[in-house]
KETORMAR-706328 format. One record per residue (C-alpha): residue in three letters; x, y, z; residue number from 1. Coordinates in steps of 0.001 Angstrom, whole numbers. Last residue first. Layout:
+------+---------+---------+---------+-----+
: code :    east :   north :      up : pos :
+------+---------+---------+---------+-----+
:  ALA :       X :       Y :       Z : NUM :
...
+------+---------+---------+---------+-----+
END
This chain:
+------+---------+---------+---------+-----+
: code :    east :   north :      up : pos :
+------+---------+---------+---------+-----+
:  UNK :   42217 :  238264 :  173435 : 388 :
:  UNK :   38341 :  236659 :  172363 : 387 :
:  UNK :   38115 :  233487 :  174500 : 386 :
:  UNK :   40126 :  235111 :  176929 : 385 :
:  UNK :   37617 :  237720 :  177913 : 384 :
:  UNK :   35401 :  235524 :  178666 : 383 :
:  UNK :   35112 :  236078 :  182357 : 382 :
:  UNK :   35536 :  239494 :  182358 : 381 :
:  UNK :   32271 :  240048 :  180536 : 380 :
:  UNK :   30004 :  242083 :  183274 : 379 :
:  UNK :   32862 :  243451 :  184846 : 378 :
:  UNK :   35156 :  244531 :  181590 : 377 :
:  UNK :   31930 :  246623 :  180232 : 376 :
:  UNK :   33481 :  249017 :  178065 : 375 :
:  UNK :   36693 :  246577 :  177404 : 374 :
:  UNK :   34443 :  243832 :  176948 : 373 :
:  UNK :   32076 :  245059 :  174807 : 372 :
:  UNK :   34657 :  246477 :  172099 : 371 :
:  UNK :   35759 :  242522 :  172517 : 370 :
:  UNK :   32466 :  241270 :  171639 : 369 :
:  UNK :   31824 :  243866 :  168584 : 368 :
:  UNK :   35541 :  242445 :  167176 : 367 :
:  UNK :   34709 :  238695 :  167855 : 366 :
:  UNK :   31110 :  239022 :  166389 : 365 :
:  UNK :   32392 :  240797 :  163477 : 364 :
:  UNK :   31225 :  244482 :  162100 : 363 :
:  UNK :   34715 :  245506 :  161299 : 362 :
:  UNK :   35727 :  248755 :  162949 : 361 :
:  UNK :   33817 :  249923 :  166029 : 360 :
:  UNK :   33265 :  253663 :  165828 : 359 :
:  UNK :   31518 :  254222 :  168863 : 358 :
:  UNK :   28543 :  256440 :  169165 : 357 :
:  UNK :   26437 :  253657 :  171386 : 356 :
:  UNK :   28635 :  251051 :  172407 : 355 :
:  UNK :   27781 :  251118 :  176021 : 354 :
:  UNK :   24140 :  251651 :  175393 : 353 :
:  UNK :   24512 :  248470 :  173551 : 352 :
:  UNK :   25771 :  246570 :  176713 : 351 :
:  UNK :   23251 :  248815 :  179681 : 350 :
:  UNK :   20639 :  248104 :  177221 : 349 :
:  UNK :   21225 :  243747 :  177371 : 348 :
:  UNK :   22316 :  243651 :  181292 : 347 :
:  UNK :   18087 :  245426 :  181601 : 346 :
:  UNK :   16802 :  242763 :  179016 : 345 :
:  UNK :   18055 :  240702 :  181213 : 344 :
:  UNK :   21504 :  238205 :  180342 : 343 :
:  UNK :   22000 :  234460 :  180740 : 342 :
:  UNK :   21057 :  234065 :  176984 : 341 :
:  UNK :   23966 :  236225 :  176515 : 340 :
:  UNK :   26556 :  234202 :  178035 : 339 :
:  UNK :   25190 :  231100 :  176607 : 338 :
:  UNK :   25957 :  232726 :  173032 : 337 :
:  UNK :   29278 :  233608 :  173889 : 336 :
:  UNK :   29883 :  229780 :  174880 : 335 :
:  UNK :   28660 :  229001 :  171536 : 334 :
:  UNK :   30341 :  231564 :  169976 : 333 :
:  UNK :   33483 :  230383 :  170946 : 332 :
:  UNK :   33108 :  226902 :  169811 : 331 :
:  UNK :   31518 :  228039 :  166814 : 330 :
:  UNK :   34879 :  230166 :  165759 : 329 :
:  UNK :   36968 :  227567 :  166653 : 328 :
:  UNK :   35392 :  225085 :  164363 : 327 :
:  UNK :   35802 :  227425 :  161784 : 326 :
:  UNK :   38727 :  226510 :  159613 : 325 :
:  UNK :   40403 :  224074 :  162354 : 324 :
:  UNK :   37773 :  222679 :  162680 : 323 :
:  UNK :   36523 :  222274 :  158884 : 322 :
:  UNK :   39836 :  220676 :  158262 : 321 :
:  UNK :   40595 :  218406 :  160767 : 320 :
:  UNK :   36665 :  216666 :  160884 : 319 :
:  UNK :   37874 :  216357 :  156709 : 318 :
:  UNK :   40939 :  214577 :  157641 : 317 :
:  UNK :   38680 :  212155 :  160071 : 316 :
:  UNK :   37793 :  210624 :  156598 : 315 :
:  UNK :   40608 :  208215 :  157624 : 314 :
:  UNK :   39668 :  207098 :  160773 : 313 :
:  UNK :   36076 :  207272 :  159749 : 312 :
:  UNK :   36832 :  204304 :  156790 : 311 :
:  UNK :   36505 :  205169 :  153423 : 310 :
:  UNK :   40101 :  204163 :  152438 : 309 :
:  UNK :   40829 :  203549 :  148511 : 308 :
:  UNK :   43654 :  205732 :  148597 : 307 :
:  UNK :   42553 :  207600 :  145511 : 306 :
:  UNK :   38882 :  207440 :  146745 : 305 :
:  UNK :   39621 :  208882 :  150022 : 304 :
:  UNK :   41707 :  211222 :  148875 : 303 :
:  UNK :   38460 :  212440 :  146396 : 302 :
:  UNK :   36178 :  212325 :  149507 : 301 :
:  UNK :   38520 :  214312 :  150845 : 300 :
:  UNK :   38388 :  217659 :  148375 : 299 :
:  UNK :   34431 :  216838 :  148037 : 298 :
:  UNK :   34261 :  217620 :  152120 : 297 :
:  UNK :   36312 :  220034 :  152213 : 296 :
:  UNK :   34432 :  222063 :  149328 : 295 :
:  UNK :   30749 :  220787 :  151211 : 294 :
:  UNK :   32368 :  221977 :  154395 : 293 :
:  UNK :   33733 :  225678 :  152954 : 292 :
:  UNK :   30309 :  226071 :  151484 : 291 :
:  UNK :   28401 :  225207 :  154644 : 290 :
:  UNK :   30548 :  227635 :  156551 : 289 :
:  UNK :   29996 :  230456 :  154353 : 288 :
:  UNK :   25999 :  229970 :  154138 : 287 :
:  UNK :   25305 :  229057 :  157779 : 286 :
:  UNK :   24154 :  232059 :  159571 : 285 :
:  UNK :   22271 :  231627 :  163391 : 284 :
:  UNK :   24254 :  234821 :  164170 : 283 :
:  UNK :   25216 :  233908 :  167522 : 282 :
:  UNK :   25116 :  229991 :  167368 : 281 :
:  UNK :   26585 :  230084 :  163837 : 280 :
:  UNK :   25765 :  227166 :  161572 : 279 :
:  UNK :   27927 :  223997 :  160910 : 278 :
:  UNK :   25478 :  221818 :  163223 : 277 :
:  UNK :   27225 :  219016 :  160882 : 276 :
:  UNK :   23371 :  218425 :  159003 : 275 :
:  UNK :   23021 :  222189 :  158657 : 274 :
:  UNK :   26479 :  222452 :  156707 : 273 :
:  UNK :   28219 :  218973 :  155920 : 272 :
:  UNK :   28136 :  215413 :  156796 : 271 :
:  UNK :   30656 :  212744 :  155881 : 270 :
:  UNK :   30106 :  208991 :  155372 : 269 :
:  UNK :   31940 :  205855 :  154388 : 268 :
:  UNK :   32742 :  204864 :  157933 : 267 :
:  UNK :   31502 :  207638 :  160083 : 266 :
:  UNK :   31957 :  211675 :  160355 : 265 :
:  UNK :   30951 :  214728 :  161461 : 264 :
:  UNK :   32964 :  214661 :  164768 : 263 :
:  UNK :   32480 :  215845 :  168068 : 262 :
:  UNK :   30463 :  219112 :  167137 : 261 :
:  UNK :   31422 :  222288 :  167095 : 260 :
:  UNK :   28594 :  224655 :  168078 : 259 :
:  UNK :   24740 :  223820 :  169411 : 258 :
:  UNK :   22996 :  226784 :  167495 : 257 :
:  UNK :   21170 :  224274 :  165079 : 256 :
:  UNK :   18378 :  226213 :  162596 : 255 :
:  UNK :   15183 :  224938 :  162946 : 254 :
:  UNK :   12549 :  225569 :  160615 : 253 :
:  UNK :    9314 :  228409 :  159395 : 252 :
:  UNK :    8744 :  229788 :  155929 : 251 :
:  UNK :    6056 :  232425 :  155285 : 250 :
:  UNK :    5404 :  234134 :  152224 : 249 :
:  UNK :    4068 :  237644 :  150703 : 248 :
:  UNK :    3063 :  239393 :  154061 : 247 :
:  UNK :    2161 :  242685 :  153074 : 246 :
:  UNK :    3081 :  245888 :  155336 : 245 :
:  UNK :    1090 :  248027 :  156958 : 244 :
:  UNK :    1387 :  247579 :  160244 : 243 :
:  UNK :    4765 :  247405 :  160100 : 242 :
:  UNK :    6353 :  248088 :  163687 : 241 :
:  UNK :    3454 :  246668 :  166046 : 240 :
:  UNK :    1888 :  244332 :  164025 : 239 :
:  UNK :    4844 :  243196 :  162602 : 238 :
:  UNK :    6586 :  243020 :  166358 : 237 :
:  UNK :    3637 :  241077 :  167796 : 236 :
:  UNK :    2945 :  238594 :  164469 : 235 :
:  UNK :    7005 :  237808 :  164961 : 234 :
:  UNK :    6768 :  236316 :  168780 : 233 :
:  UNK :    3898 :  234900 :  167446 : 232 :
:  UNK :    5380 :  232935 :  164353 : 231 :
:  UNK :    8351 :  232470 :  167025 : 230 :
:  UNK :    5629 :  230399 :  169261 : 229 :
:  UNK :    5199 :  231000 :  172942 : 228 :
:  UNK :    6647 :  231393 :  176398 : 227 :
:  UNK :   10127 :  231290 :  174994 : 226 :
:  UNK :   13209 :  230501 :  176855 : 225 :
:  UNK :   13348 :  226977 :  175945 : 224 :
:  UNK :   12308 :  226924 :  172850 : 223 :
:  UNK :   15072 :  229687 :  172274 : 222 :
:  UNK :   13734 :  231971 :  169393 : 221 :
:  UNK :   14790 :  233185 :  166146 : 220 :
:  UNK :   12782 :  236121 :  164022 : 219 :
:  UNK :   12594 :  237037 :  160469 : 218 :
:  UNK :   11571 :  240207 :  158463 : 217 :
:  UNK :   13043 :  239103 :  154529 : 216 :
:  UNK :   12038 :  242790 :  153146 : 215 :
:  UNK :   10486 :  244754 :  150058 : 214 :
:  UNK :    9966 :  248435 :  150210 : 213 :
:  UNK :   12796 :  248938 :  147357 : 212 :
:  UNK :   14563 :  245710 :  147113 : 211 :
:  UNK :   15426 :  242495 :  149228 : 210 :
:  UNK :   16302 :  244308 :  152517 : 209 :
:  UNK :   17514 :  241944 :  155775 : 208 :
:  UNK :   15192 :  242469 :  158992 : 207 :
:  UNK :   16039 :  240657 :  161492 : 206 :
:  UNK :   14348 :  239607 :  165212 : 205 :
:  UNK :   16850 :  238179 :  168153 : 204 :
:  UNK :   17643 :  235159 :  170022 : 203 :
:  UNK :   16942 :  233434 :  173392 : 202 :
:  UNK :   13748 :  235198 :  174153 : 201 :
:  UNK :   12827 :  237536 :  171106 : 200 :
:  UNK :   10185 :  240263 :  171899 : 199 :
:  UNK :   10618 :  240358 :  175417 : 198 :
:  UNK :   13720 :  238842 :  175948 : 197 :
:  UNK :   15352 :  241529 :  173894 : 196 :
:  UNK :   17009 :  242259 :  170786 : 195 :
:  UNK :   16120 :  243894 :  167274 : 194 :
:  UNK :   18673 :  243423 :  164654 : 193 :
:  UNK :   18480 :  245169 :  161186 : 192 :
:  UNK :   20041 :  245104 :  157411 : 191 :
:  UNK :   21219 :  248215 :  155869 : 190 :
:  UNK :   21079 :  250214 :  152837 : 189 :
:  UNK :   17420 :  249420 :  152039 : 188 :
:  UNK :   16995 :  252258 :  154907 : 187 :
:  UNK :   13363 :  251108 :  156154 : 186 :
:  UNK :    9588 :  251735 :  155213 : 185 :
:  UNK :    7167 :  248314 :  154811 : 184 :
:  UNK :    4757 :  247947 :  151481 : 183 :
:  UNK :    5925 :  244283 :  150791 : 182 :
:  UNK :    6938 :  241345 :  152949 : 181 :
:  UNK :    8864 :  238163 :  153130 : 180 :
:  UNK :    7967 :  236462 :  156538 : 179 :
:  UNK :   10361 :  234290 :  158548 : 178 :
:  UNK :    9689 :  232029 :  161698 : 177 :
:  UNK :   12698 :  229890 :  163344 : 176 :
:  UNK :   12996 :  228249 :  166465 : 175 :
:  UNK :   16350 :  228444 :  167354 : 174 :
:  UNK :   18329 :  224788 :  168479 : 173 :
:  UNK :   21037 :  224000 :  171045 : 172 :
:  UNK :   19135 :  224551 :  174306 : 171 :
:  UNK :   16294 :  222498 :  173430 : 170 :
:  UNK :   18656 :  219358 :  173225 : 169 :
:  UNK :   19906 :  218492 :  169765 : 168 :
:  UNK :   20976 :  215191 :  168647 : 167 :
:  UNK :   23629 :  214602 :  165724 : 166 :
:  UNK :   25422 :  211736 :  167171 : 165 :
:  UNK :   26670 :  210186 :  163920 : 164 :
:  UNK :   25086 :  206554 :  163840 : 163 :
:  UNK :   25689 :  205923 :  159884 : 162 :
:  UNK :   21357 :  206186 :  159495 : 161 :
:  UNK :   21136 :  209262 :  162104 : 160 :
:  UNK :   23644 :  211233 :  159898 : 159 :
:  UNK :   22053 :  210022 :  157128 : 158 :
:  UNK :   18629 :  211351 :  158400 : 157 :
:  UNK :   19992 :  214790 :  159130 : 156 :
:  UNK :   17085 :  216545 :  161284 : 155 :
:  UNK :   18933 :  219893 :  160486 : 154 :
:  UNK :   19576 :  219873 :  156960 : 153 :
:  UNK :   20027 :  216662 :  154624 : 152 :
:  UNK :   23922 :  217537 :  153390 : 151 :
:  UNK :   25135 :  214098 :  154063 : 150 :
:  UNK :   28024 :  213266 :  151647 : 149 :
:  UNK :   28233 :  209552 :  151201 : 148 :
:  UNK :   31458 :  207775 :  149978 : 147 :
:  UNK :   32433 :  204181 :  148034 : 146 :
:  UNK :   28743 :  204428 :  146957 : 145 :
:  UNK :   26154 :  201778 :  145620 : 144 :
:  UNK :   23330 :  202945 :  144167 : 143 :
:  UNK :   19464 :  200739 :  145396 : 142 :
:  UNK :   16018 :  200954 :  144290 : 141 :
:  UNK :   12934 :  202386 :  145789 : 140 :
:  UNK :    9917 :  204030 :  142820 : 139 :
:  UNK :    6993 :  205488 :  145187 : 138 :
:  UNK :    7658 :  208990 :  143205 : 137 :
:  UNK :   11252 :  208634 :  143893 : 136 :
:  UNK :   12631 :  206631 :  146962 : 135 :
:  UNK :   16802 :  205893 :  147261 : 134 :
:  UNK :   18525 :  203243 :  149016 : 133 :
:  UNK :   22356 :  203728 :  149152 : 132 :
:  UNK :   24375 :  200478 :  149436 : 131 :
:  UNK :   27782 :  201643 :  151110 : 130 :
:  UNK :   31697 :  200619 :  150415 : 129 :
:  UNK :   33871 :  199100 :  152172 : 128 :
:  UNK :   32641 :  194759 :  151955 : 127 :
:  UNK :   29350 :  196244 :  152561 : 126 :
:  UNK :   27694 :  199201 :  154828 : 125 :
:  UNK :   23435 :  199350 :  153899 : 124 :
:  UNK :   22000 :  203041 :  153950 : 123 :
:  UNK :   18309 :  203465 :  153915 : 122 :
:  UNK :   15540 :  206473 :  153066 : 121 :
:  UNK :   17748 :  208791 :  150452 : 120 :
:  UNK :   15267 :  210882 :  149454 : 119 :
:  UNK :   14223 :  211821 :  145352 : 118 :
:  UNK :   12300 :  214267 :  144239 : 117 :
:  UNK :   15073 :  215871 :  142557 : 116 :
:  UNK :   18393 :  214082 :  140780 : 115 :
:  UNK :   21544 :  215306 :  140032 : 114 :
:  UNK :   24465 :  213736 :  137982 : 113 :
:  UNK :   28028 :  215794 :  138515 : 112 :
:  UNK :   30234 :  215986 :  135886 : 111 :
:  UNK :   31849 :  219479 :  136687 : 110 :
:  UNK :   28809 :  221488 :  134544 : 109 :
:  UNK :   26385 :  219292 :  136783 : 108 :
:  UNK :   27894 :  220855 :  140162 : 107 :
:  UNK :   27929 :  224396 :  138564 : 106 :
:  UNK :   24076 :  224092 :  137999 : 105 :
:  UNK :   23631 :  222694 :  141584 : 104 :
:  UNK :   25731 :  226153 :  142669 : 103 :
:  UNK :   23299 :  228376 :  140270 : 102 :
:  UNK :   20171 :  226603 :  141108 : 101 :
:  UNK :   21075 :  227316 :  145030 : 100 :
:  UNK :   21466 :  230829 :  143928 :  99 :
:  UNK :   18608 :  230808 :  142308 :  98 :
:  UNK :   16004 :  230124 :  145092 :  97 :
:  UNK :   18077 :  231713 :  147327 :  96 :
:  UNK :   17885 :  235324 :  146210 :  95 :
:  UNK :   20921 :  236468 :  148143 :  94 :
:  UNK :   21186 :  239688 :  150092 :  93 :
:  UNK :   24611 :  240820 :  149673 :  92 :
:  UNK :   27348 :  242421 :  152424 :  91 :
:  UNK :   26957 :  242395 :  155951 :  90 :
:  UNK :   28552 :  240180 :  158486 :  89 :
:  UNK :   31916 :  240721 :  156938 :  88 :
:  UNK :   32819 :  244246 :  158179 :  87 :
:  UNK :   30524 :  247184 :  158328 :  86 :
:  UNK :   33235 :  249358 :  158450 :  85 :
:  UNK :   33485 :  251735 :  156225 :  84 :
:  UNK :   30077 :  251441 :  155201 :  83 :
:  UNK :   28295 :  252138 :  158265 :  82 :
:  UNK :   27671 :  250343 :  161628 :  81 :
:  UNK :   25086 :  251852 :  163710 :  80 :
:  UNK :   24221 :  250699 :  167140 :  79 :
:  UNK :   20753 :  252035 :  168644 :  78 :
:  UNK :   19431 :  251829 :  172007 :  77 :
:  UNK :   15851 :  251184 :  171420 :  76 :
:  UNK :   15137 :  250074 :  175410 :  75 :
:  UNK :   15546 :  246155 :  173735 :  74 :
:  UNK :   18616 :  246833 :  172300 :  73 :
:  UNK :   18653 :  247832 :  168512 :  72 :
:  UNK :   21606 :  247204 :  165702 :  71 :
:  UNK :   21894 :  248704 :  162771 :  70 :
:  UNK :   23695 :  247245 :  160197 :  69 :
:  UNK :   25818 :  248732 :  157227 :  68 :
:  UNK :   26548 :  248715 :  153430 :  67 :
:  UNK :   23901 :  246651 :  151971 :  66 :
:  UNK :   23793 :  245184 :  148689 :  65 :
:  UNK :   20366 :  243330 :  147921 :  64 :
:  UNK :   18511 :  240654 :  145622 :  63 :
:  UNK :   21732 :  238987 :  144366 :  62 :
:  UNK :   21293 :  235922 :  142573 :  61 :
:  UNK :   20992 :  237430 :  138833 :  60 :
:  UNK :   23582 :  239600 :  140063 :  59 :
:  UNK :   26489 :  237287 :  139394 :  58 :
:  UNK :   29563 :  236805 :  141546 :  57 :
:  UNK :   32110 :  233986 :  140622 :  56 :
:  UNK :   31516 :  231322 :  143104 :  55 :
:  UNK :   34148 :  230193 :  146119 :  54 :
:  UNK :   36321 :  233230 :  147354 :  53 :
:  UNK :   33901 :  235309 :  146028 :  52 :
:  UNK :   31228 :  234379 :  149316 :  51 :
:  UNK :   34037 :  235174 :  151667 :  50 :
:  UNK :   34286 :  238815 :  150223 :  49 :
:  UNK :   30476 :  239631 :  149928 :  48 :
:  UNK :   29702 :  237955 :  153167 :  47 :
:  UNK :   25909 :  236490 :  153253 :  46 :
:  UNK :   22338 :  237743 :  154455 :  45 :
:  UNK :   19914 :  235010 :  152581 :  44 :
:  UNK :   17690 :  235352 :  156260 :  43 :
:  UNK :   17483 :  231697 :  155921 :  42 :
:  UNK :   14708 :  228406 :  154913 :  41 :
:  UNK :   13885 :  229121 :  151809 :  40 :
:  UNK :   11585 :  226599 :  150426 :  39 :
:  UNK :   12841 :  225258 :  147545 :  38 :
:  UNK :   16321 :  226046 :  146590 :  37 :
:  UNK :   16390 :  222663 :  144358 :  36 :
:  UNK :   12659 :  222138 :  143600 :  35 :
:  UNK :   10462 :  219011 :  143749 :  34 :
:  UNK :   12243 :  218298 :  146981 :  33 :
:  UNK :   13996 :  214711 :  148423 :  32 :
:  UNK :   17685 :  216536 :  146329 :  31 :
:  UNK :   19744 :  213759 :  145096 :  30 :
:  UNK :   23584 :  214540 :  144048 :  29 :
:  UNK :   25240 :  211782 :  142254 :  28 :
:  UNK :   29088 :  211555 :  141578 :  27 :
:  UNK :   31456 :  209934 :  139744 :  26 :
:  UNK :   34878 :  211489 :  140605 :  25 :
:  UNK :   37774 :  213620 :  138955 :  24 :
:  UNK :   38622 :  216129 :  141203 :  23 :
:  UNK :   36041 :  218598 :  139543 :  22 :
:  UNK :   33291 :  216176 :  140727 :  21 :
:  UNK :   34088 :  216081 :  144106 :  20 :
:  UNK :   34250 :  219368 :  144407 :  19 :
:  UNK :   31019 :  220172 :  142591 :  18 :
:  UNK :   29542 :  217157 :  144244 :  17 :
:  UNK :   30785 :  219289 :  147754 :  16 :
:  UNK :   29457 :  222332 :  146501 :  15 :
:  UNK :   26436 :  221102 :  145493 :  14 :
:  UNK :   25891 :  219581 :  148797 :  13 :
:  UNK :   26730 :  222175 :  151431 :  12 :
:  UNK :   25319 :  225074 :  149642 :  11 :
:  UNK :   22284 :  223183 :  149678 :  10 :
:  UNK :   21030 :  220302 :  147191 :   9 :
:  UNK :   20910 :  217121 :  149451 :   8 :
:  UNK :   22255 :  213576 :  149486 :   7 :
:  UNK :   25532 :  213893 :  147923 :   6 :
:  UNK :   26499 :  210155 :  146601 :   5 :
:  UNK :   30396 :  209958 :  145511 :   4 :
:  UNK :   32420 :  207283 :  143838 :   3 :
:  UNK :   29639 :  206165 :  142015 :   2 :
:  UNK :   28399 :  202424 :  141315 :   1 :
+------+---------+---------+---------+-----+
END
């Protein structure tokens, strides 16, 4: 019997067994993959100041420090935002693979048990609490849980298993192609956005530094916008930009650009990061977000536990908190997001071109968005109170 079963090793999940753990409960964390942090499956771009306010900061994770972004429109319009106010969409380059360790580390040093290889293929409600069944190496057998933290990615089979409508239509999902490559020339001082229907319909290409030559060059796509794969989409701009270069590994996915959902919850069960649609549907990031859901997540699972209520009217506390944390922030976006999708490549120079020289302040989408409203008050008035 625990208190607490985490189903998946993300942010999301070690920080909510961390959480959970620290607040006094008996938890198990199961990761389905050989390898916590195993494949990478994001840009690793994340807030320097947001990402202190949870872990203490160690370089072994950090492949990058940027100061700045540059941002392209699809004539080559450029947007550059330096140092002093590059804001908090720039920051450190993570090296995933440890970083996710590092928080699953942290989980275990709080009391958390952790298991790999193992998925969580059946849930079973009884008498409160849940019957967890659990498949290693062909081995099934059965934990029994008072709460379940689902932090299983994008195709979130415990959200599908406690009936959580999780369902994405074409419109609320990125198709996802990234390459980590050698031998390619850029500024390792700043990451880069490319837009335009052309090369990127529905979404834009990145490239985010990871040492001297050495570069996570990525590209999302709207399914339903696109008149081929991303991985081609991305072959055309490599081919054309870094000839050169090395490709050193590929990772393809899904990332969910729906926006606030409903509710993330069920009797007995909460879900957090990918598996709540907790990622940006402009910037497609997830890292902060997921982190603040996996911390709510553990802080009311361990309510729930003291009050000896699991039900979804009660867990409903953490729905409260991630909302009204950043569940504005994706609702907005969302809509912004729609706005642009709506927009020619033509709409897209005449915006950047508009921008073009301006000192901005913080790089955030809100702050960029409302800079683009007051230049271009015609083309935007109609969202204008979404950001003022």
């Amino acid at each position: 019997m625990y208190d607490v079963v985490v189903v998946g090793a993300g942010p999301a999940g070690s920080m909510a067994a961390k959480t959970a753990a620290e607040n006094g409960l008996n938890v198990l964390m199961v990761e389905k993959r050989q390898e916590i942090g195993v494949p990478v499956r994001c840009a690793e771009g994340v807030s320097k100041a947001e990402l202190a306010n949870f872990v203490e900061i160690d370089k072994k994770w950090i492949a990058a420090e940027v100061v700045g972004a540059k941002i392209y429109a699809p004539n080559g319009a450029e947007i550059v935002l330096a140092e002093e106010h590059a804001g908090n969409e720039v920051g450190y380059i993570l090296e995933r693979k440890i970083f996710d360790r590092h928080l699953a580390r942290l989980a275990v040093k709080a009391g958390a048990d952790v298991i790999v290889k193992t998925a969580a293929i059946g849930l079973e409600r009884k008498d409160g609490t849940v019957k967890v069944k659990l498949k290693r190496m062909g081995e099934e057998w059965e934990v029994e849980a008072k709460i379940v933290v689902g932090a299983d990615g994008v195709e979130s089979r415990i959200g599908k298993l406690a009936g959580i409508d999780t369902t994405l239509k074409l419109s609320e999902i990125e198709s996802c192609t990234q390459y980590l490559m050698s031998n390619i020339d850029f500024d390792p001082d700043y990451t880069y956005f490319w837009m335009g229907n052309e090369i990127a319909p529905g979404g834009y290409i990145w490239l985010f530094p990871k040492g001297e030559r050495i570069a996570n060059v990525g590209i999302g796509v709207m399914p339903s916008k696109a008149k081929k794969e991303a991985k081609e989409y991305l072959d055309d701009f490599v081919d054309e930009r870094f000839k050169d270069g090395k490709i050193v590994e590929v990772v393809a996915g899904g990332v969910p650009v729906r926006g606030e959902i409903e509710t993330a919850v069920a009797d007995n069960v909460m879900l957090a990061g990918d598996a709540a649609h907790h990622a940006d549907p402009i910037t497609g990031g997830g890292i902060i977000n997921a982190l603040k859901a996996g911390k709510y997540a553990g802080i009311v699972a361990a309510e729930a536990v003291e009050k000896k209520n699991y039900s979804a009217e009660f867990l409903r506390k953490y729905d409260e908190l991630w909302k009204n944390d950043f569940g504005k922030t994706l609702r907005r976006n969302k809509i912004l997001q729609e706005k642009i999708l709506s927009m020619d490549d033509e709409t897209l120079n005449k915006l950047v071109g508009s921008l073009a020289g301006k000192n901005l302040g913080e790089m955030s989408v809100r702050n960029i968005t409302i800079h683009l409203i007051k230049a271009n008050p015609r083309l935007l008035w109609d969202i204008k109170d979404l950001f003022f």
